[in-house]
Structure formats: structure tokens, C-alpha cells
C-alpha positions as CSV (number, residue, x, y, z in Angstrom):
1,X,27.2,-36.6,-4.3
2,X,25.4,-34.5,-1.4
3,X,24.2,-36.7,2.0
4,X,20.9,-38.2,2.2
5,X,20.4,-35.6,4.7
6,X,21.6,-32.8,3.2
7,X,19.1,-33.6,-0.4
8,X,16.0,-34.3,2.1
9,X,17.0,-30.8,3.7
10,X,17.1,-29.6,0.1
11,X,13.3,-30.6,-1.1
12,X,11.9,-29.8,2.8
13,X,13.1,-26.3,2.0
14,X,12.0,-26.3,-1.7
15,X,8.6,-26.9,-0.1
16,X,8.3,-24.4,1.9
17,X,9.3,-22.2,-0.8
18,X,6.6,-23.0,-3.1
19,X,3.8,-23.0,-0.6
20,X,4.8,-19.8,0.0
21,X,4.9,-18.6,-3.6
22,X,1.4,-20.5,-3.8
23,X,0.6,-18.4,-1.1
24,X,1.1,-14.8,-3.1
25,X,-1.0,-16.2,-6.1
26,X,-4.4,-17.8,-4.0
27,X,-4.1,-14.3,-2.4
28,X,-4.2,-12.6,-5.9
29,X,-6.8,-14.9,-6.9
30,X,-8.9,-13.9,-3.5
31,X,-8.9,-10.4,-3.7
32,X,-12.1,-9.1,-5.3
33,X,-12.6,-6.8,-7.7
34,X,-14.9,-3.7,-8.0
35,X,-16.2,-2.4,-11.2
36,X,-17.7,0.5,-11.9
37,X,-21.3,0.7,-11.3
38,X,-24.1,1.0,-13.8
39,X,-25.8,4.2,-13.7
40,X,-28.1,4.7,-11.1
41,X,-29.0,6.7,-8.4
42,X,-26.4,7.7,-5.4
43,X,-26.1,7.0,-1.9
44,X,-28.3,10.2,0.0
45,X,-25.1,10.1,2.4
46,X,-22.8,13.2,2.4
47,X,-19.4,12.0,1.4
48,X,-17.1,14.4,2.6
49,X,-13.1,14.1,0.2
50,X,-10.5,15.0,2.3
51,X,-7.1,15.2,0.2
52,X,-4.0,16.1,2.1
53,X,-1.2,18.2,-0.2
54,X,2.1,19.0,0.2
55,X,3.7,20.6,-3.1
56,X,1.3,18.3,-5.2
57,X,1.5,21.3,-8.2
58,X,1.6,18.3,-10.3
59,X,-1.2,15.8,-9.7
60,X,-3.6,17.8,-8.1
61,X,-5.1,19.7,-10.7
62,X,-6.0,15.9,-12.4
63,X,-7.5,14.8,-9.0
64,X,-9.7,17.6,-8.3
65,X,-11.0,17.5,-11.6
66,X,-11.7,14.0,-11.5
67,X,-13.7,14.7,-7.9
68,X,-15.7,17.5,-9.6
69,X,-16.7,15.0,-12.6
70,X,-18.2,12.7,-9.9
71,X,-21.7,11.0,-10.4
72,X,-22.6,12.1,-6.6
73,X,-24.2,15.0,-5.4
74,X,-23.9,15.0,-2.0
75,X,-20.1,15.5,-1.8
76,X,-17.4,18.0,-0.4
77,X,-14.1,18.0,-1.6
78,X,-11.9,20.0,1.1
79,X,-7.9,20.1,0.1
80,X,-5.9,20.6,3.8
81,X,-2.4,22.6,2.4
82,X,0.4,21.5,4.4
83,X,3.0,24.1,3.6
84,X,3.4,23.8,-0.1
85,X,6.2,26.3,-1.6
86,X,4.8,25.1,-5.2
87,X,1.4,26.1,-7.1
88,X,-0.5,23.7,-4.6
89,X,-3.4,26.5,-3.0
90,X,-3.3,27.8,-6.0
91,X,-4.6,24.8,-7.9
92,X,-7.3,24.3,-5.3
93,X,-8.6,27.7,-5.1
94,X,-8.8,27.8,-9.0
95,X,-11.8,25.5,-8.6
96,X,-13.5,27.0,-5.3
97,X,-16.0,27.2,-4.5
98,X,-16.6,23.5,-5.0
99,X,-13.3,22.7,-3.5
100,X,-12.1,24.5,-0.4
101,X,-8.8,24.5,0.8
102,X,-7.6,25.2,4.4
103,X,-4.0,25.4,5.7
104,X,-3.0,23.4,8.2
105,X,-1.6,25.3,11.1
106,X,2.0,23.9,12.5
107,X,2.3,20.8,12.7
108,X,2.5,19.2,16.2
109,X,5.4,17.4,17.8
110,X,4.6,13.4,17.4
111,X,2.3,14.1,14.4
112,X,3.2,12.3,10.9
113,X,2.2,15.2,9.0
114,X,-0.4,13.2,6.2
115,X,-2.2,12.5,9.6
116,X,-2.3,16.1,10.8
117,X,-3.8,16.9,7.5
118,X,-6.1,13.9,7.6
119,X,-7.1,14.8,11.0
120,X,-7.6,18.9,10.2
121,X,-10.0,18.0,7.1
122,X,-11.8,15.8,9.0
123,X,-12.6,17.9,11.9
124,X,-13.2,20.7,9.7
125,X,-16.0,18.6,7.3
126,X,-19.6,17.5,8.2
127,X,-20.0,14.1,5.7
128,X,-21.4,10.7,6.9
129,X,-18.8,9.1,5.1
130,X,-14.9,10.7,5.2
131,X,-12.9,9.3,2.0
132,X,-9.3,10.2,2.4
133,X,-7.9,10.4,-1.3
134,X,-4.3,10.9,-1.6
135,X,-3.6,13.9,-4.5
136,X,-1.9,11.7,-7.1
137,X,-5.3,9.6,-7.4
138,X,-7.1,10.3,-10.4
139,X,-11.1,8.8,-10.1
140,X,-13.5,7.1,-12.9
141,X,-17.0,9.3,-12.4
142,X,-18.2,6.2,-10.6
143,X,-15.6,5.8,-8.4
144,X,-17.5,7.5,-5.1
145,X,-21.0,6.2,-6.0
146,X,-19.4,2.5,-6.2
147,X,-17.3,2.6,-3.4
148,X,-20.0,4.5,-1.1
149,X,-22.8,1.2,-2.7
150,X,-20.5,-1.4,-1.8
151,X,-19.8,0.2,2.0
152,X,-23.5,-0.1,2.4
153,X,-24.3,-2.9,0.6
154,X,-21.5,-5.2,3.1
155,X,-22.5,-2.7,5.9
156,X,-19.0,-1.7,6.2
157,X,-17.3,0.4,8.1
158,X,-14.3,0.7,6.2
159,X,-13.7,0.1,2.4
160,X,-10.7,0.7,0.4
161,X,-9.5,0.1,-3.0
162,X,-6.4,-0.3,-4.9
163,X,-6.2,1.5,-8.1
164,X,-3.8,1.5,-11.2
165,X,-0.7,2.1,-10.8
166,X,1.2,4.0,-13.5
167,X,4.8,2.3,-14.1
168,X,7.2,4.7,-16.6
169,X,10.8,3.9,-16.8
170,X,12.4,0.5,-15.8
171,X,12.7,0.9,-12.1
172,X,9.0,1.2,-11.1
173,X,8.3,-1.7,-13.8
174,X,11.2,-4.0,-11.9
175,X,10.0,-3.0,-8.7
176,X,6.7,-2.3,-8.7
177,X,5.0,-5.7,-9.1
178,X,7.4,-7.4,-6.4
179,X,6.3,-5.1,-4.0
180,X,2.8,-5.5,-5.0
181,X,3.0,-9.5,-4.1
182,X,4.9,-8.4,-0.8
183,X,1.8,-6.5,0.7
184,X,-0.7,-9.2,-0.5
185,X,1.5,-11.7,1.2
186,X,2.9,-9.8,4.3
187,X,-0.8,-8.6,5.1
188,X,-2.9,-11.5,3.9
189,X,-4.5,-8.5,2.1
190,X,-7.5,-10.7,1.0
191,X,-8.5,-11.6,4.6
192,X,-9.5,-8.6,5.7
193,X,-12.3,-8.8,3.9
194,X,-13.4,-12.3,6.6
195,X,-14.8,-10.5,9.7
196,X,-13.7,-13.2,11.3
197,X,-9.9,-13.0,10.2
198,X,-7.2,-10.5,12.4
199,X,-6.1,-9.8,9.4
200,X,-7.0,-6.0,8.8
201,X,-5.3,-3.6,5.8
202,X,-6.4,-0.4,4.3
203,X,-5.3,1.9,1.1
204,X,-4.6,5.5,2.5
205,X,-4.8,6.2,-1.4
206,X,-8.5,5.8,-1.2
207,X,-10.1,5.0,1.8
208,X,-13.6,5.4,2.2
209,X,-14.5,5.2,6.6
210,X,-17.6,6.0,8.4
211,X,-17.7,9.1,10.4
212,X,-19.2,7.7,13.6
213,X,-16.1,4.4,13.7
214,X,-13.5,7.1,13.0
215,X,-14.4,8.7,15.9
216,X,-15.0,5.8,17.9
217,X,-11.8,4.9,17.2
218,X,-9.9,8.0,17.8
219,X,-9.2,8.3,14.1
220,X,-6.0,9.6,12.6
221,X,-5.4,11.2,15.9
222,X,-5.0,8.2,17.4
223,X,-2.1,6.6,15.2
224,X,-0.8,10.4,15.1
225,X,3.1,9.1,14.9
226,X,2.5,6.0,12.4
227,X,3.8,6.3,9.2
228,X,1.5,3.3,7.6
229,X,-1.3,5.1,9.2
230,X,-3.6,3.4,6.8
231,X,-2.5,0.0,8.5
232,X,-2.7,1.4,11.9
233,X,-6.1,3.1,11.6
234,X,-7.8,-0.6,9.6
235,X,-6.0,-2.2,13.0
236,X,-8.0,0.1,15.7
237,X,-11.1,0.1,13.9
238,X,-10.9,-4.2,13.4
239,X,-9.9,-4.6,17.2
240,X,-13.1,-2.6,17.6
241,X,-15.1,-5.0,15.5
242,X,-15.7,-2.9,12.8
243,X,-16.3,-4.5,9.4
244,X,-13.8,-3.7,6.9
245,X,-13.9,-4.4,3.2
246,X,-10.6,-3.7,0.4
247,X,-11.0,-4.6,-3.0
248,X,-8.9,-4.3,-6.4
249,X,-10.3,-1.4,-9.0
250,X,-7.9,-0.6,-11.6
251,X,-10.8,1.0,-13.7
252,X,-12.1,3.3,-10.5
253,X,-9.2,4.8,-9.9
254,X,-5.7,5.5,-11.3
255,X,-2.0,6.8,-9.9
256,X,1.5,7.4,-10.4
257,X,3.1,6.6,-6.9
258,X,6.7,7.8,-7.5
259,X,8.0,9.7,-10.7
260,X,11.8,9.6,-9.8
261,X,13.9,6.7,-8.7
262,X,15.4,8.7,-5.6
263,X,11.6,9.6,-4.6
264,X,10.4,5.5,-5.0
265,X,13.3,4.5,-3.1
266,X,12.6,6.9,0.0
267,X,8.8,6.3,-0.3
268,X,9.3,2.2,-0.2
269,X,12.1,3.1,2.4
270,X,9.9,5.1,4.7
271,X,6.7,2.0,4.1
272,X,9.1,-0.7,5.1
273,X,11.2,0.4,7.8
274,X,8.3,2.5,9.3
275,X,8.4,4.7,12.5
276,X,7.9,1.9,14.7
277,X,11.6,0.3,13.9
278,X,12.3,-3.5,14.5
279,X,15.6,-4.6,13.9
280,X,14.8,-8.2,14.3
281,X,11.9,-8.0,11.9
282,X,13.9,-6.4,9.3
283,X,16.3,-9.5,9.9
284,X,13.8,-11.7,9.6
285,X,12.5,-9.4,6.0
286,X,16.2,-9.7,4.5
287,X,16.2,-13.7,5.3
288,X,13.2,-14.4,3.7
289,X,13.9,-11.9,0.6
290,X,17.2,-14.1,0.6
291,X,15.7,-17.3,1.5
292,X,12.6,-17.5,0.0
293,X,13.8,-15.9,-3.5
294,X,17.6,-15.9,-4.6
295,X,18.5,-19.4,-2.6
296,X,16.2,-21.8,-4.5
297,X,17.3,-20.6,-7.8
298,X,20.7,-22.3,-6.7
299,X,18.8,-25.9,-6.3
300,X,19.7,-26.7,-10.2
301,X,23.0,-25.4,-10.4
302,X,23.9,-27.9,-7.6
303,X,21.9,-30.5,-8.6
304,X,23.8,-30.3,-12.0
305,X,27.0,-30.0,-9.9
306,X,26.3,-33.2,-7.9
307,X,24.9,-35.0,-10.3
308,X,21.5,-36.0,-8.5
309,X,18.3,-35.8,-10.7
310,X,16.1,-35.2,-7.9
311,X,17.6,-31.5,-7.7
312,X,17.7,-31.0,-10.8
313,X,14.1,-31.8,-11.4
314,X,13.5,-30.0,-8.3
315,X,15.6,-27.4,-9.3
316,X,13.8,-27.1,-12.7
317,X,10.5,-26.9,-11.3
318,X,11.6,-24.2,-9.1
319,X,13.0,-22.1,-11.8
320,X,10.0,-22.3,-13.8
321,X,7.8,-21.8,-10.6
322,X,9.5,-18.7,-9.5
323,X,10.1,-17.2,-13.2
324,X,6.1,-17.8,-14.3
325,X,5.2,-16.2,-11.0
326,X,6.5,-13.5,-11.4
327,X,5.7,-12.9,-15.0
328,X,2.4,-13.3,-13.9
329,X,2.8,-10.6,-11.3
330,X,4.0,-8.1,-14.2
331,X,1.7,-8.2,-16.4
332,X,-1.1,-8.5,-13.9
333,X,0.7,-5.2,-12.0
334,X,0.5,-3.7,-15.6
335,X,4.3,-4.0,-16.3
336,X,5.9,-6.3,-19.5
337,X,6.1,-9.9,-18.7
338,X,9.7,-9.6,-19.5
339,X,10.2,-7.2,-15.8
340,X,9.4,-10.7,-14.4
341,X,12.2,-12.4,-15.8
342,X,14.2,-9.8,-13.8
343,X,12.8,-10.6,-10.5
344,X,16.5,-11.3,-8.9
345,X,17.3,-7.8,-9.4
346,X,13.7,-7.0,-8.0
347,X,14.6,-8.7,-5.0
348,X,18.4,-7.2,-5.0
349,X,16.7,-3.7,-4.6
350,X,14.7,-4.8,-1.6
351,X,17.5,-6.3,-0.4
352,X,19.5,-3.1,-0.2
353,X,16.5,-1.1,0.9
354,X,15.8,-3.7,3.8
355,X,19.4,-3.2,4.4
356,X,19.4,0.4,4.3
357,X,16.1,0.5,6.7
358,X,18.4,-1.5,9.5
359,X,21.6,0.7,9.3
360,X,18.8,3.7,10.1
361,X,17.8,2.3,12.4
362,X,20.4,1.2,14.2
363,X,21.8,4.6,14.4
364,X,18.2,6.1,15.4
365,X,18.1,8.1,12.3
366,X,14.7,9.7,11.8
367,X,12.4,9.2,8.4
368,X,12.4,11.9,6.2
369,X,9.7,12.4,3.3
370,X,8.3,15.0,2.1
371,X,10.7,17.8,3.2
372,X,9.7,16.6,6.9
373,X,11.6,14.5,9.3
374,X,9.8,12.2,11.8
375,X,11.6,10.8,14.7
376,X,11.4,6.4,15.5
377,X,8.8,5.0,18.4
378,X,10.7,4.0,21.4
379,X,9.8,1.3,23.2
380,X,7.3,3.1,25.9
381,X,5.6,5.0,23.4
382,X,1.8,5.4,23.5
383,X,1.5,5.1,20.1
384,X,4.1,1.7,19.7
């Protein structure tokens, strides 16, 4: 038989455990959802597409062709090359003239180079509107006109959207929808969509920013060394009171994020240890992975050990809490409910990769994607 103090301890914890699982689900519930728009007439604002490629062979040939299908006239689509050894200028200068390609020249020390590319285009293009699109996004013909509507309609400054994401094989299936409820949770993705909330998150898939508050803001220039540059960039412009909207649009846009488990695990890698390193916030990440997740499946097993019917009810509860969760999350990620019944091993990855991200850092090691290596923030950097 546990102490008294030990069971109260038990259902204090069990309670912070399920408000926080509430938590992930009102956020699901909050975030909007934008549908195509009915036919009508577009926007008279030039939209310029700015779509950063490196060795994108691949995707890019869907994505261009989705951008030329686009029910907007007033649009540029420039493709900034970032020194693909694949088919990449090819594929954009099969479709010139309406898509123009430029290569960007070195890359910078300090520079993440997405932001070097985002930054060339957008110095290089004369639209109202700048949507950076990354090239594995493929767009519904409405996708511009409704995003560009909605901007004006909420008089935003920034809007971004989530699309589909594309899960083959078991690992992005397992995986996938956990990390899906970690960035609605971690952010309070729904808030940002309050002007009066700090909360502030973007999509660098597809995000849609007015010209003038880029520039005001120093735009990707100024978070030149972030690797969640999207983040970063929906930060500056809401400490500048800028209004920023982010919505949920699975039938504007579509994507494949990561087509090989090596590549997912450096992408999630990269997004969660980030260039500006923090040992004791990825402490704090692996404790509540561990915490909040794998501990309160143990509340039945020693309820059933102890004998006290409290914890097993509690413990009951918490299994069918967690478990339905997290089928929910599958399914509504796209994936087969049964990926939720694996969520353990969902949270076993992250576990390793949180792990991973501290031994990096620890040692200093650099991020490598894309063929590029970037080095950590220090403490007195200007862009930390």
C-alpha cells in the first residue's frame, strides 16, 4: 500500500498531465481552417513567389506547375538556385519565362542559407505581397487568391497556412502526428491568430508577408543565422505589432516533408535543437517527453501492484486518455488510427532525438542540412 502522500502526489501529477493533453486538443480545436475560395475575382495586388531550391530535382517540377495553374494574374514566380548539382535550374528554366530563376551568389558567413535565398528573391522581386513557398509544396489553383483574400480581409500582415502532409512508410506515420501536437502545444499555435496574445508562429512552407512589414522588420536579413527562421521572422514582425494570422488548409496546399528516415531525423533534428542551442531547455524537452507521456502510463500498473483503486481508476482513465488522444492525432494528421496506439515509440524517437540535439550541443557541433553546415549562437550574438 503506497503513503497517503505519495497517492495524493500520484493524482496531483495525473492532473497536470491531462490538462496538458487537454491542452494539445482545445488547440486543435482553435485553429481555423481555410478553404478554398469560390470563384471570384483576385486581389489587384502583385504577389511576388519566392521559392528557395537546393537539389529539389524532385518536387519542384510539381510546385511550379501548381504556381502556373494559379487563379491570379498578378503573380511572379522567381526560383533563387542555391547551388544545386541535380536537375534543379533546369526544371525552372523549362518553364521560363513565367518562372525566373537566379543563382544565388556565395553564401555569406552567419547566413542560414534558406534565408540567403529568401532574402536574394526578395530583393530581386517587385510584389505587394512576398509568399515564400518552400519547393516540396504543391498548391490547389485557389491557394494564392484565398490566402492573399483572407490577408486583406483580417488586414494582416502575415498569413500562413499548414498544408497536407504526405506520410509513406511507418516512420513518418509514427512520428509525424506527435510532432504535429508538439508545435501546436509548444507554440500555442492557435494564439497567434489573438493580436493581443505574444504568442506568434509562422509556416516557412507557405507564408504569405507584406512587402512594406518585411522591410520594416529587417526581414530574413534580420534572423540571417536562425534556423526556424519562420519563428524568428513571425516574432520581429509581432514585437512590431504587426497582425499575423495562421490557419490549417489541407485542401490549398499539399507536401511531403522528408522521403527518407535519415533525412526526417536530421530535419526534426535541426527544428528542435535549432542554432540558438539551450541545454537546459532541451532538459526541460526530454523531462516533459518523459514526464508528461511514458510516466503516467505506469499509474495502473502500480495501482494494480498496490492494490489501491484510486490508481487504478486513475490509471485507467489515463490510459484511455493518452491512447484516444493520440488516435485522434493520427487520423486527424492523415495517418491510421492504429500509429496512435504506438505513441510510446513516438515519444521514444523524440526522446533520442532530444537526446541527440544535447550531446551536439554540448560538444558545439554545428547543424548540418542540406549539404551545408551552420555553426551554434553564442551567447553575445546579435542575432541570439
Amino acid at each position: 500500500m503506497l503513503p497517503l502522500w505519495a497517492v495524493v502526489g500520484v493524482v496531483l501529477a495525473s492532473v497536470v498531465v491531462l490538462l496538458y493533453q487537454g491542452a494539445a486538443i482545445v488547440f486543435a480545436f482553435q485553429m481555423p481552417q481555410l478553404l478554398p475560395a469560390p470563384p471570384g475575382a483576385a486581389s489587384a495586388a502583385r504577389v511576388s513567389v519566392v521559392i528557395p531550391a537546393r537539389n529539389e530535382e524532385t518536387d519542384l517540377p510539381a510546385t511550379l506547375d501548381g504556381l502556373l495553374a494559379q487563379e491570379y494574374p498578378n503573380l511572379e514566380v522567381v526560383v533563387v538556385d542555391g547551388g544545386s548539382t541535380d536537375r534543379t535550374r533546369a526544371v525552372a528554366d523549362a518553364r521560363a519565362p513565367r518562372v525566373r530563376r537566379l543563382d544565388e551568389t556565395p553564401l555569406p558567413p552567419g547566413w542560414v542559407g534558406k534565408n540567403w535565398a529568401c532574402w536574394t528573391g526578395a530583393e530581386a522581386t517587385s510584389g505587394d505581397w512576398l509568399l515564400f513557398l518552400d519547393a516540396d509544396v504543391r498548391t490547389h489553383p485557389a491557394a494564392v487568391r484565398t490566402v492573399v483574400a483572407w490577408a486583406e480581409t483580417e488586414r494582416a500582415d502575415l498569413a500562413s497556412i499548414s498544408p497536407t502532409v504526405e506520410m509513406v512508410g511507418f516512420w513518418e506515420r509514427l512520428v509525424i502526428p506527435f510532432f504535429v501536437q508538439m508545435v501546436l502545444t509548444y507554440f500555442r499555435a492557435p494564439r497567434t491568430n489573438l493580436d493581443t496574445s505574444h504568442a506568434a508562429i509562422a509556416n516557412g512552407q507557405f507564408l504569405l508577408v507584406r512587402r512594406d512589414a518585411y522591410r520594416r522588420v529587417g526581414g530574413h536579413q534580420a534572423v540571417r543565422s536562425y534556423v526556424l527562421e519562420d519563428v524568428a521572422l513571425a516574432r520581429r514582425l509581432r514585437a512590431a505589432g504587426a497582425r499575423l494570422r495562421l490557419a490549417h488548409a489541407p485542401e490549398l496546399a499539399t507536401t511531403r516533408m522528408y522521403r527518407e528516415p535519415s533525412e526526417m531525423f536530421e530535419g526534426l533534428l535541426k527544428n528542435v535543437h535549432g542554432s540558438e542551442f539551450s541545454a537546459p531547455r532541451m532538459v526541460g524537452f526530454l523531462a516533459g517527453l518523459v514526464g508528461l507521456f511514458w510516466l503516467p502510463l505506469l499509474v495502473l500498473p502500480v495501482g494494480i501492484l498496490t492494490g489501491s483503486w484510486l490508481l487504478i481508476g486513475l490509471g485507467a482513465f489515463l490510459w484511455v486518455a493518452l491512447f484516444g488522444k493520440h488516435v485522434g492525432f493520427a487520423r486527424g494528421s492523415g495517418a491510421p488510427a492504429v500509429y496512435g496506439l504506438l505513441y510510446p515509440v513516438a515519444v521514444g524517437y523524440y526522446v533520442v532525438l532530444v537526446t541527440t540535439s544535447l550531446v551536439r550541443g554540448a560538444r558545439r557541433r554545428p547543424i548540418a542540412w542540406k549539404g551545408r553546415r551552420y555553426d551554434l549562437l553564442g551567447p553575445g550574438h546579435p542575432n541570439r
